[in-house]
N, CA and C of each residue as an Amber inpcrd file, in Angstrom:
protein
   558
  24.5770000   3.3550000  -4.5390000  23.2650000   3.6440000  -5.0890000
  23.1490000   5.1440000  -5.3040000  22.7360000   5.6570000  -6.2790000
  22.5270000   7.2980000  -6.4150000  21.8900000   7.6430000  -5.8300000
  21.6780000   8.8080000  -5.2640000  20.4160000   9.4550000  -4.2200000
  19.2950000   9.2220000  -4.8720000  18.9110000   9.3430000  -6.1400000
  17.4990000   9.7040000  -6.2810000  17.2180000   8.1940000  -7.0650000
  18.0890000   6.9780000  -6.5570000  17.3790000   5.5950000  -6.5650000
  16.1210000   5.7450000  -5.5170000  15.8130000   4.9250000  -6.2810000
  14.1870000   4.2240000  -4.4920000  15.0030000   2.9630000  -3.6650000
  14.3710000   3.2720000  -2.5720000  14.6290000   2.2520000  -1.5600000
  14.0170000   1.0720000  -1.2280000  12.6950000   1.2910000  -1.6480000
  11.7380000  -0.2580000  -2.0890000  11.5860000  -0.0910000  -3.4120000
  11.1110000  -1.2830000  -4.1550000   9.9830000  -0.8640000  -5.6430000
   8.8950000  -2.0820000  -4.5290000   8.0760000  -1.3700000  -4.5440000
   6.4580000  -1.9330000  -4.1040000   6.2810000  -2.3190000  -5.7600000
   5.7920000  -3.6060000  -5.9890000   4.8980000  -4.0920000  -7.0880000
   3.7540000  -5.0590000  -6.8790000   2.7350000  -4.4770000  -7.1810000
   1.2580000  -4.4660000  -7.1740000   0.7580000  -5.0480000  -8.2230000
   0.4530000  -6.8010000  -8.7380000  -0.3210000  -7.3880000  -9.4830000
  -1.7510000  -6.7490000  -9.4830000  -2.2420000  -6.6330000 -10.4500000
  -3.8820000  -5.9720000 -10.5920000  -4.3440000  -6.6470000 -12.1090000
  -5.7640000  -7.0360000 -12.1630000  -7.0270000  -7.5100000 -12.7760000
  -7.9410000  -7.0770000 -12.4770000  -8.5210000  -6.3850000 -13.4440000
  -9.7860000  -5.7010000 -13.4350000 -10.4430000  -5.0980000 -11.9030000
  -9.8500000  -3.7510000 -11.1640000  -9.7030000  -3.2620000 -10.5600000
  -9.9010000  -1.7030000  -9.9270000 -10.7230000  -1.6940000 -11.3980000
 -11.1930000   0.3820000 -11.8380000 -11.9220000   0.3600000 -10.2380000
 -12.6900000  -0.4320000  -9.3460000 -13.3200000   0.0960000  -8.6800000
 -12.4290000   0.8390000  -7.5410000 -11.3130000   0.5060000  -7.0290000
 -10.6750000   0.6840000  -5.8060000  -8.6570000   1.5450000  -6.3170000
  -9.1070000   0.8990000  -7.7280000  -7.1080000   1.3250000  -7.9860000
  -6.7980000   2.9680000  -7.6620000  -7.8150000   3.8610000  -8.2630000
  -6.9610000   5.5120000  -8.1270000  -7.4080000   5.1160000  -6.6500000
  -8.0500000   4.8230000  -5.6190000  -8.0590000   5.4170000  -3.7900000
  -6.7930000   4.8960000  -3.5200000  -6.8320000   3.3470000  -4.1220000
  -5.2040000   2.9910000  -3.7840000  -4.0110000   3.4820000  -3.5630000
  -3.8280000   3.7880000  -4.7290000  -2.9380000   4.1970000  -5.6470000
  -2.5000000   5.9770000  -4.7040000  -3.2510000   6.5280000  -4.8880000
  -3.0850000   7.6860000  -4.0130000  -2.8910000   7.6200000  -2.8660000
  -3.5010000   6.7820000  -1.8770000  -2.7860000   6.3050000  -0.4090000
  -1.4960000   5.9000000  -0.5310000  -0.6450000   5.5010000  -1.2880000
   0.5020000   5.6080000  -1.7520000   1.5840000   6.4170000  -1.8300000
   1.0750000   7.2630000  -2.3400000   1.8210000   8.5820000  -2.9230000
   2.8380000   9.6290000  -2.0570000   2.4120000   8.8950000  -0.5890000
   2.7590000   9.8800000  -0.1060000   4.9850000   8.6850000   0.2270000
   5.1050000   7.8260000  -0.2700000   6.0360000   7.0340000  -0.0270000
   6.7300000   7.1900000  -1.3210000   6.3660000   7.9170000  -2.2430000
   7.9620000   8.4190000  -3.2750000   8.2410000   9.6800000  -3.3420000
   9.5120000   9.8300000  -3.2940000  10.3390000   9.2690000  -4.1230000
  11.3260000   8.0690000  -3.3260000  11.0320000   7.4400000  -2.3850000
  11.6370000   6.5110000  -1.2570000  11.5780000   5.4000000  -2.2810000
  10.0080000   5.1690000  -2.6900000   9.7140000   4.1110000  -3.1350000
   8.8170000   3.9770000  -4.5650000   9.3550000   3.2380000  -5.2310000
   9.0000000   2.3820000  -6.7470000   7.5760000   1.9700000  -6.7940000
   6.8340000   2.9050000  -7.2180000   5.2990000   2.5220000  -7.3560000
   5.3530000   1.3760000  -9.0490000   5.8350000  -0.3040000  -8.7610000
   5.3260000  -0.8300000  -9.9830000   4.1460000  -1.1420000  -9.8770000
   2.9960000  -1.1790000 -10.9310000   1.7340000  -1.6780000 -11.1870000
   1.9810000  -2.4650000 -12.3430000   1.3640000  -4.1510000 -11.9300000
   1.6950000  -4.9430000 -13.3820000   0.6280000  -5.7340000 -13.2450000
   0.0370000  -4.9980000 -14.8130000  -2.0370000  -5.7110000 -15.3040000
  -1.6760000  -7.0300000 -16.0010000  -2.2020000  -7.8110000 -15.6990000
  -2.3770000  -9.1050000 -15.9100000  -3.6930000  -9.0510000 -17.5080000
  -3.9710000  -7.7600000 -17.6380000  -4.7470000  -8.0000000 -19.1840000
  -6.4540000  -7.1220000 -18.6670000  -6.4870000  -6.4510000 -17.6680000
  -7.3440000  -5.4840000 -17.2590000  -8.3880000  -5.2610000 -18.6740000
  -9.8790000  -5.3430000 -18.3080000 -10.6830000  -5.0890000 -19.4780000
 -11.6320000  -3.6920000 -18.7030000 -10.8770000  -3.3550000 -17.6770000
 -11.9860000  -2.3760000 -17.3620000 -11.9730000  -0.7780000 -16.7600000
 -10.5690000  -0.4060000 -17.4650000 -10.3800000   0.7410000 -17.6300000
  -9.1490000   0.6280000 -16.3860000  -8.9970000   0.2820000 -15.5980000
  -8.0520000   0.0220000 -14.6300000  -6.5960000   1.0610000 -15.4930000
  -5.9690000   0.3210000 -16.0250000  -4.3700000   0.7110000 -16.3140000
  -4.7090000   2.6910000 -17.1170000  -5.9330000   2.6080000 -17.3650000
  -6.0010000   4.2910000 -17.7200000  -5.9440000   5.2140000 -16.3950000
  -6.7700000   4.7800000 -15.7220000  -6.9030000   5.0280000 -14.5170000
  -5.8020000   5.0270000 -13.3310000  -4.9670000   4.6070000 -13.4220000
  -3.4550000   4.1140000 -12.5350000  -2.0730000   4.7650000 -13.2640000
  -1.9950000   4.9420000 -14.4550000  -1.1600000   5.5460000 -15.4100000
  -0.6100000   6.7530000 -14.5750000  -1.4070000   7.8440000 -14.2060000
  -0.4140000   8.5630000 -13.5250000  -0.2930000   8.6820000 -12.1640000
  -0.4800000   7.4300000 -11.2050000  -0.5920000   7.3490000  -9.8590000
   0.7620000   6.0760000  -9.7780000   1.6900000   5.6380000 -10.9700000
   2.7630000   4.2860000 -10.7400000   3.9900000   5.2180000 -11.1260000
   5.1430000   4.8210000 -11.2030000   6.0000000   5.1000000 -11.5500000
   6.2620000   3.8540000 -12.7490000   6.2290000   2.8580000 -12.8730000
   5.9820000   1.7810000 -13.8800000   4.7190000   1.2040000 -14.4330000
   4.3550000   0.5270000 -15.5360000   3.3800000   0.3130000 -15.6200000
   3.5460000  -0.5980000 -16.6070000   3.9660000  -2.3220000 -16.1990000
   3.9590000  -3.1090000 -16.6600000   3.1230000  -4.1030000 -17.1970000
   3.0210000  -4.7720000 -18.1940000   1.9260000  -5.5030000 -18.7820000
   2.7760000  -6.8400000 -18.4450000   1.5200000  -8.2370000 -18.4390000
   2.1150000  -9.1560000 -17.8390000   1.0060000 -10.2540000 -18.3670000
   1.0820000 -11.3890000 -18.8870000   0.6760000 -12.7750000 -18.3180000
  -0.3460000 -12.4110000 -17.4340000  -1.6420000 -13.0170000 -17.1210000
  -2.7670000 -13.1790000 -16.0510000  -1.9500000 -14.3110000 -15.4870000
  -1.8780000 -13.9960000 -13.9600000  -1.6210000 -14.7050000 -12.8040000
  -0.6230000 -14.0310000 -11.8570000  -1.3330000 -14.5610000 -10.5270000
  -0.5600000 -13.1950000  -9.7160000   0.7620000 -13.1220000  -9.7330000
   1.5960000 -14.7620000  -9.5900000   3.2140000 -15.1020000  -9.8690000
   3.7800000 -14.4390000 -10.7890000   2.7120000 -14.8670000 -12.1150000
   3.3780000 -14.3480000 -13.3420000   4.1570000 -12.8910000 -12.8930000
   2.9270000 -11.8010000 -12.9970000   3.1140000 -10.5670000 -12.4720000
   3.9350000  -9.8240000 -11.6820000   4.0700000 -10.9920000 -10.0550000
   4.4930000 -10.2020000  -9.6410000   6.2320000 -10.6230000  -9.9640000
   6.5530000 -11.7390000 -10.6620000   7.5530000 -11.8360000 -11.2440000
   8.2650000 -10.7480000 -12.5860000   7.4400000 -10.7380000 -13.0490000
   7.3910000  -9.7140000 -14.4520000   7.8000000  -8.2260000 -13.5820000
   7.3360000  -7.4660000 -12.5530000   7.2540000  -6.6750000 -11.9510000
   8.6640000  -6.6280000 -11.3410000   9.6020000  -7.6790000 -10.9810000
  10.6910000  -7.6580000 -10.0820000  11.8030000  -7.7110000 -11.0230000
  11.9050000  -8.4830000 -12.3030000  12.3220000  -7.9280000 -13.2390000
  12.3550000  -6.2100000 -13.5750000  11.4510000  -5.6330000 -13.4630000
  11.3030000  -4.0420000 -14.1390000  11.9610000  -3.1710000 -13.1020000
  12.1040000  -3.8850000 -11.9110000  12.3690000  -3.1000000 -10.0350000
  13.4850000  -2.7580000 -10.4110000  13.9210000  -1.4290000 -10.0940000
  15.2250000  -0.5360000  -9.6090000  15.5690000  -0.9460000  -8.5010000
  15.0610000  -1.0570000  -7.0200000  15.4040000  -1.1910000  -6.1770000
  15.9190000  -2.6940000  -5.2660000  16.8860000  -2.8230000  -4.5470000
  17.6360000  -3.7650000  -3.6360000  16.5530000  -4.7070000  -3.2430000
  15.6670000  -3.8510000  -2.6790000  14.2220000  -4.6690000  -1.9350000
  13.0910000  -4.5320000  -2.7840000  12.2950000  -5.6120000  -2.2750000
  11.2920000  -5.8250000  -3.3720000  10.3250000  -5.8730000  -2.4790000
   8.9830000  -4.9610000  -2.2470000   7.7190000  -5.3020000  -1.9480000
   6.7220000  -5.4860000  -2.4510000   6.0020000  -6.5570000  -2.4020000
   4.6270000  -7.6760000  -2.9610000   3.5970000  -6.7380000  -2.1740000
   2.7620000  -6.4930000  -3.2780000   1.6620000  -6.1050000  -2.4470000
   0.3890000  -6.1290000  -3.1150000  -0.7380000  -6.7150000  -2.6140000
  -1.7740000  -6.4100000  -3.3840000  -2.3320000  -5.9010000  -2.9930000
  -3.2640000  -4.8940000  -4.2840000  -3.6430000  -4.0120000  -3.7840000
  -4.7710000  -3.7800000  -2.8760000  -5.7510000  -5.0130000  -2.4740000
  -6.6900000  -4.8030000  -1.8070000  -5.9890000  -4.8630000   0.4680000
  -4.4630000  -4.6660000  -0.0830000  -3.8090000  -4.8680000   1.6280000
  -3.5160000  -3.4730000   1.6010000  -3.6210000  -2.6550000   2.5420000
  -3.0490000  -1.7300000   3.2560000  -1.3190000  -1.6490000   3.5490000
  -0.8750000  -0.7230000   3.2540000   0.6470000  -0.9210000   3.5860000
   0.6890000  -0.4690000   4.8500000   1.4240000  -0.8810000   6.4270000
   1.6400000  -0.6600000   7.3180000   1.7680000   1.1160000   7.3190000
   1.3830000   1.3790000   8.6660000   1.5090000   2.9160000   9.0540000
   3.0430000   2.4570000   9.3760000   4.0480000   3.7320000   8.9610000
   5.2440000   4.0900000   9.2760000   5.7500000   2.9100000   8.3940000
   5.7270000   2.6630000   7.1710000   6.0990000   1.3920000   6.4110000
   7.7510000   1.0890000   6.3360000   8.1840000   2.5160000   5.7180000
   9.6100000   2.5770000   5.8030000  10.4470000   2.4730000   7.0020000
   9.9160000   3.2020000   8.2560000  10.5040000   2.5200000   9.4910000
  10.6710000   1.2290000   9.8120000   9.5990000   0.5170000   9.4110000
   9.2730000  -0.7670000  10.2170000  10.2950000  -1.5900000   9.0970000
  11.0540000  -1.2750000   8.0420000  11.8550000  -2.2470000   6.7300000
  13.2500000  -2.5470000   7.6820000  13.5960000  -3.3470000   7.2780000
  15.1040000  -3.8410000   8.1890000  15.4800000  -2.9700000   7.5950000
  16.7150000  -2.2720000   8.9190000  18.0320000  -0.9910000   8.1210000
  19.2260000  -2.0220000   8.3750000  20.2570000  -1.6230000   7.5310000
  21.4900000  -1.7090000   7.1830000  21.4010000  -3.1580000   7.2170000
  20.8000000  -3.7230000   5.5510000  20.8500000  -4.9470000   5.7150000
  21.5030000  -5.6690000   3.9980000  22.2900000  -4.5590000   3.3670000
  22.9850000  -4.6410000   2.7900000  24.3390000  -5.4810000   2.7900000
  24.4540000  -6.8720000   2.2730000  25.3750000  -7.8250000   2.2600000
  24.5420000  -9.1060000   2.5660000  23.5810000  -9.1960000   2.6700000
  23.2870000 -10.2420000   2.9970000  21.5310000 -10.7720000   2.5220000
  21.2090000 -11.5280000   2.2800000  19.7660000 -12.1830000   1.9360000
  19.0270000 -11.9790000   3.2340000  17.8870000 -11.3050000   3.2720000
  17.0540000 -11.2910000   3.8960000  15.3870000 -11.2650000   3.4620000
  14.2860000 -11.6300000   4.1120000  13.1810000 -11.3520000   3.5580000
  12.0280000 -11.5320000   4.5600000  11.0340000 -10.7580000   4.8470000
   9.6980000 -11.1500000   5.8500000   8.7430000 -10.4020000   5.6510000
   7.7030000 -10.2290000   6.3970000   6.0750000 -10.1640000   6.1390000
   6.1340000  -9.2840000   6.9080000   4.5030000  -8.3200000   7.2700000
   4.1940000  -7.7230000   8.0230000   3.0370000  -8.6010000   8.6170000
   2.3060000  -8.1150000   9.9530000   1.1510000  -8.6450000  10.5120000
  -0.2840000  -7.6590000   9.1860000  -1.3040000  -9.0670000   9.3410000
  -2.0490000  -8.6270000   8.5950000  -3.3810000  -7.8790000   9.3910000
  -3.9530000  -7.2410000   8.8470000  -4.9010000  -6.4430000  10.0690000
  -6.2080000  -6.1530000   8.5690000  -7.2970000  -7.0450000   9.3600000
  -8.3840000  -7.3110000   8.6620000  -9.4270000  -6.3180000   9.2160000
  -9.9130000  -5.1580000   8.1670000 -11.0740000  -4.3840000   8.7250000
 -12.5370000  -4.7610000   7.9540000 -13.0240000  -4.3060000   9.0670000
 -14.1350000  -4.4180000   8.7890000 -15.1880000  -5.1090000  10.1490000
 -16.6470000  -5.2470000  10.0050000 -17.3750000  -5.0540000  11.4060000
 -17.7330000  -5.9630000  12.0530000 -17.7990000  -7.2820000  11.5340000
 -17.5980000  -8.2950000  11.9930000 -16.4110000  -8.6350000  13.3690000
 -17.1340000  -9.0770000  14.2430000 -16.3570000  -9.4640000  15.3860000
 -15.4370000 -10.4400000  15.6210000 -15.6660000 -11.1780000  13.8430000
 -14.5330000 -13.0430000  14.0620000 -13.3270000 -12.3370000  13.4870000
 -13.3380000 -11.0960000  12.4500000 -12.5050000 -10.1860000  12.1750000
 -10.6070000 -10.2640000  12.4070000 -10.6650000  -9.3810000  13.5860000
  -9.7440000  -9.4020000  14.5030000  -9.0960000 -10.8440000  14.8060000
 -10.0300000 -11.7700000  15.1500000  -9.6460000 -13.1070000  15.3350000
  -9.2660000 -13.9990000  14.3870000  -9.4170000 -13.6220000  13.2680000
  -8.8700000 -14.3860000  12.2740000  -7.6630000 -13.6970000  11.8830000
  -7.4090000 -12.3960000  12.3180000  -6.3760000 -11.3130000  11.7480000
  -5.2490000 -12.1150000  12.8700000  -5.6700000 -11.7010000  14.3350000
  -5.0500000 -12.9800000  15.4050000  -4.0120000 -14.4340000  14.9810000
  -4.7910000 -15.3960000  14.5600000  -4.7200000 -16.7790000  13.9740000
  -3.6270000 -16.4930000  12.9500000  -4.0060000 -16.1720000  12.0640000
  -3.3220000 -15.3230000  10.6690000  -1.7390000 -15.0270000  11.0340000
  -1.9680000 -14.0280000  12.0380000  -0.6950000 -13.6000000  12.6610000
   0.2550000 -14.6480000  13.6360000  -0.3660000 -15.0930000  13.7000000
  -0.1690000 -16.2110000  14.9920000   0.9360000 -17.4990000  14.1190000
  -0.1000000 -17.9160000  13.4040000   0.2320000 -19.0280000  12.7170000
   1.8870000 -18.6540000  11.6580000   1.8270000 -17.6290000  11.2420000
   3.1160000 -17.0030000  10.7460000   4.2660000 -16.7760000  11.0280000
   3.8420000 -16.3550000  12.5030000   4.8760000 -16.4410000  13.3570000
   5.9460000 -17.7880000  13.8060000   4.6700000 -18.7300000  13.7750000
   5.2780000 -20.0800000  14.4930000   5.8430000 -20.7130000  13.4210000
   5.2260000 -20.7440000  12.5150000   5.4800000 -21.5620000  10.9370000
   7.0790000 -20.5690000   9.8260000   6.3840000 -19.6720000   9.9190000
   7.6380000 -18.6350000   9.2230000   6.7180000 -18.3950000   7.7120000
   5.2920000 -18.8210000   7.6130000   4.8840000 -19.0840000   6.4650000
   4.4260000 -17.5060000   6.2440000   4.9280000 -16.4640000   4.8060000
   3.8720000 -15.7590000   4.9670000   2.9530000 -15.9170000   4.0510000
   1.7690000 -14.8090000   3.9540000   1.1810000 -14.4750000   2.3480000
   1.0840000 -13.4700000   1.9780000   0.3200000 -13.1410000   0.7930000
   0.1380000 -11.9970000   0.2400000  -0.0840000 -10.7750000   1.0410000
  -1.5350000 -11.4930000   1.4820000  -2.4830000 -10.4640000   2.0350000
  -1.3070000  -9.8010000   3.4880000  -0.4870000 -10.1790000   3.8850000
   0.5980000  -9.4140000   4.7310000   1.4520000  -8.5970000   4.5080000
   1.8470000  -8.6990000   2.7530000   2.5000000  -7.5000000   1.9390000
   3.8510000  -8.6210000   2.2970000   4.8270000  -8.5980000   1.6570000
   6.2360000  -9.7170000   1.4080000   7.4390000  -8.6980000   1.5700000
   8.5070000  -8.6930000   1.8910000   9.3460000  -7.9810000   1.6950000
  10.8140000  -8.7930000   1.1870000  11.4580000  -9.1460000   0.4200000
  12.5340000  -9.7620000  -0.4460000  13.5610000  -9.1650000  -0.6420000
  14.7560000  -9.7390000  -0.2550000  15.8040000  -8.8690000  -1.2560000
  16.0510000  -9.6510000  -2.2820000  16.2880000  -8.5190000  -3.8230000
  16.2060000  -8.8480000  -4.6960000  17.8000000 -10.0940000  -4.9480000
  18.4590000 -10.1910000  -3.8450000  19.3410000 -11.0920000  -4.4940000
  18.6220000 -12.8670000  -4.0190000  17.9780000 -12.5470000  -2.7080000
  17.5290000 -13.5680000  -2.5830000  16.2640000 -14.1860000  -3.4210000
  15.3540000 -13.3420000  -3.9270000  14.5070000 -13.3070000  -4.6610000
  15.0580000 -13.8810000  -5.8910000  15.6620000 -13.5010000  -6.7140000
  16.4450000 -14.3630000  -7.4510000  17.2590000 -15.7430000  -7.4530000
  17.7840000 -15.8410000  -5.9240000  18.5280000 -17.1160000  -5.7060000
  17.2870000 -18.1650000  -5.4190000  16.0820000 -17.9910000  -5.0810000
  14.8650000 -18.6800000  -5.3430000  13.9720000 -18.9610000  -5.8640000
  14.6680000 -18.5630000  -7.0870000  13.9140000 -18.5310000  -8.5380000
  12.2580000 -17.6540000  -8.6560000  11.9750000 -16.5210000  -7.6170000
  11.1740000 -16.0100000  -7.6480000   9.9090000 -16.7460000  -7.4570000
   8.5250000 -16.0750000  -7.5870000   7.1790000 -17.0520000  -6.9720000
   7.3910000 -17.9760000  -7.8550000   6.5650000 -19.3210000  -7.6550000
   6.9200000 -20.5790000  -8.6800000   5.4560000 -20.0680000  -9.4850000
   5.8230000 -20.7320000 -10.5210000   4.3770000 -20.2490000 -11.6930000
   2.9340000 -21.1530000 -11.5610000   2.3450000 -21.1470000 -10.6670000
   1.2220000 -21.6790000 -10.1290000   0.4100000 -20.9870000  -9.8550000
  -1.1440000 -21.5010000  -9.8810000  -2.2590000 -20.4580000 -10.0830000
  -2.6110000 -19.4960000  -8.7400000  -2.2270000 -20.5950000  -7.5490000
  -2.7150000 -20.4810000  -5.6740000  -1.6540000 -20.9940000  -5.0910000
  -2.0950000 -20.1840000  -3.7330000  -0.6420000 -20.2910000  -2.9080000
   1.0770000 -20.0390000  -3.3850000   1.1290000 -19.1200000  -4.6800000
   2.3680000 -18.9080000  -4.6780000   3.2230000 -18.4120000  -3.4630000
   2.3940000 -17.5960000  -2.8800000   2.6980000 -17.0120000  -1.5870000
   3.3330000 -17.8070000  -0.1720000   2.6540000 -19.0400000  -0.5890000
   2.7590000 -19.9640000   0.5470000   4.0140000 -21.0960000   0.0990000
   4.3020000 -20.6610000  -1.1480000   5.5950000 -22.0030000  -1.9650000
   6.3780000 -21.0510000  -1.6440000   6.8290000 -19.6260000  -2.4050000
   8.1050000 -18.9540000  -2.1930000   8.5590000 -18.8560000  -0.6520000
   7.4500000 -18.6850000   0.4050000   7.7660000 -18.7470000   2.0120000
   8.5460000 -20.2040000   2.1250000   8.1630000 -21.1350000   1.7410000
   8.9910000 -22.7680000   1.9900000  10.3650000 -22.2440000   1.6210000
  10.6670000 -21.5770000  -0.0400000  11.6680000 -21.7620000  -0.8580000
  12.4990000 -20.6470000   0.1820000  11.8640000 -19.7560000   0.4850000
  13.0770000 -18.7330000   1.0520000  13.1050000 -19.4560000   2.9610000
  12.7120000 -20.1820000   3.5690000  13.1540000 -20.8050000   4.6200000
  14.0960000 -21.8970000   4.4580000  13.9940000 -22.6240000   2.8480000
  15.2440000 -23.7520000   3.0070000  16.5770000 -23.2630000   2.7380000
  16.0680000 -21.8610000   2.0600000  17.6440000 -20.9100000   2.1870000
  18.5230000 -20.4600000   3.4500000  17.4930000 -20.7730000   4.4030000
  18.3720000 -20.1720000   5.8900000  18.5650000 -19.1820000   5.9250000
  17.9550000 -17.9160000   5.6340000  18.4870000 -16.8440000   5.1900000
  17.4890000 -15.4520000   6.4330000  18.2720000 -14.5840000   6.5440000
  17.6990000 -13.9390000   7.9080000  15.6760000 -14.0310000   7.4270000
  15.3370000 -13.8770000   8.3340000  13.7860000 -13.7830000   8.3110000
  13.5340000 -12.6860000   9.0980000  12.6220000 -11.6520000   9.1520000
  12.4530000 -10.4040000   9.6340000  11.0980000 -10.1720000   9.4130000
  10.3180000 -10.4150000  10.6970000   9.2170000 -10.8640000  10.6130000
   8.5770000  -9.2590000  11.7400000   7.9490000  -8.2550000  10.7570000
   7.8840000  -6.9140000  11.2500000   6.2420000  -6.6960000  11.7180000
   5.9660000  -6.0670000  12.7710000   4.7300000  -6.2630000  13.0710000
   4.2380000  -4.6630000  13.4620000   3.1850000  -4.3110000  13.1700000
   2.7950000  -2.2790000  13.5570000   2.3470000  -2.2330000  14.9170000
C-alpha cells in the first residue's frame, strides 16, 4: 500500500441533512489523512452536498436508500477496510486504536458498542440491551458504525438492496461466512 493510501474509507449515506452535516463532518477531520472521508447523497434537496463538499474527500451521488449508498460508496473506497457510518452515530473516541491491527490475509468484520446520548434515564439502558443483545447474537447495526474488509464485503455481495434492516441481513450474511468477528467496545 503507498504511504499516503488511507487506512479506513469511512462512508456516510446522507438525505437531506443541511441541519447537522458541516458539525459532523468537522468532528471528523481530525482522522485524515488515516482515513477516507466518503459522503454518498442519496438525491439531497436541501443544500446538504454544498455544504459537505469541502469537509469529504469523495463525494458520491447514489440511488435513495441507505444499501444502495452505502454500496455505491464501497465501490468508490481506496481503502482495505470499509467503515459504515451514519452520520447521526458518533465515531468511537480513539477510533483507529480500537480497528483490528495486522489483519491483513484474512476476512474479518465487527461493530462498535453503541452509546445513546441524551437525558432520558431508559437511555443508557437501551444503549445496555443494544449492546448486550450484539454481543450474544453477533447481530450488528448501523447505529454501531460496521467495520468490513473490503474482500469480505465483496465475497457477501455487499448490503442486500432492501429498504430496512440492511444492517441486520449483511450481519446474518457475514456470520454464515465464518469469518473472524471483532466485536470492539470504548
Amino acid at each position: 500500500m503507498p504511504l499516503n493510501s488511507p487506512v479506513v474509507s469511512i462512508i456516510i449515506p446522507i438525505l437531506n441533512e443541511s441541519a447537522i452535516i458541516v458539525a459532523k463532518l468537522q468532528s471528523l477531520q481530525y482522522l485524515r489523512p488515516q482515513c477516507e472521508l466518503i459522503l454518498v447523497d442519496g438525491g439531497s434537496q436541501d443544500g446538504s452536498v454544498g455544504l459537505a463538499r469541502e469537509w469529504v474527500d469523495k463525494l458520491v451521488e447514489s440511488p435513495a436508500g441507505r444499501a444502495k449508498q452505502m454500496n455505491v460508496g464501497a465501490k468508490s473506497a481506496s481503502a482495505e477496510l470499509l467503515f459504515f457510518l451514519h452520520l447521526d452515530t458518533d465515531v468511537p473516541f480513539k477510533f483507529l486504536e480500537l480497528l483490528p491491527a495486522n489483519c491483513n490475509g484474512y476476512d474479518y468484520w465487527g461493530r462498535f458498542d453503541v452509546n445513546i446520548v441524551g437525558t432520558h434515564w431508559v437511555l443508557p439502558i437501551v444503549a445496555f440491551f443494544m449492546n448486550a443483545r450484539s454481543r450474544v447474537t453477533g447481530i450488528a447495526t448501523g447505529d454501531q458504525g460496521m467495520f468490513i474488509s473490503r474482500s469480505l464485503f465483496d465475497k457477501v455481495g455487499g448490503f442486500p438492496d432492501q429498504p430496512l434492516m440492511e444492517d441486520i441481513e449483511i450481519s446474518r450474511r457475514l456470520l454464515q461466512e465464518k469469518n473472524r468477528i471483532v466485536l470492539n467496545t470504548e
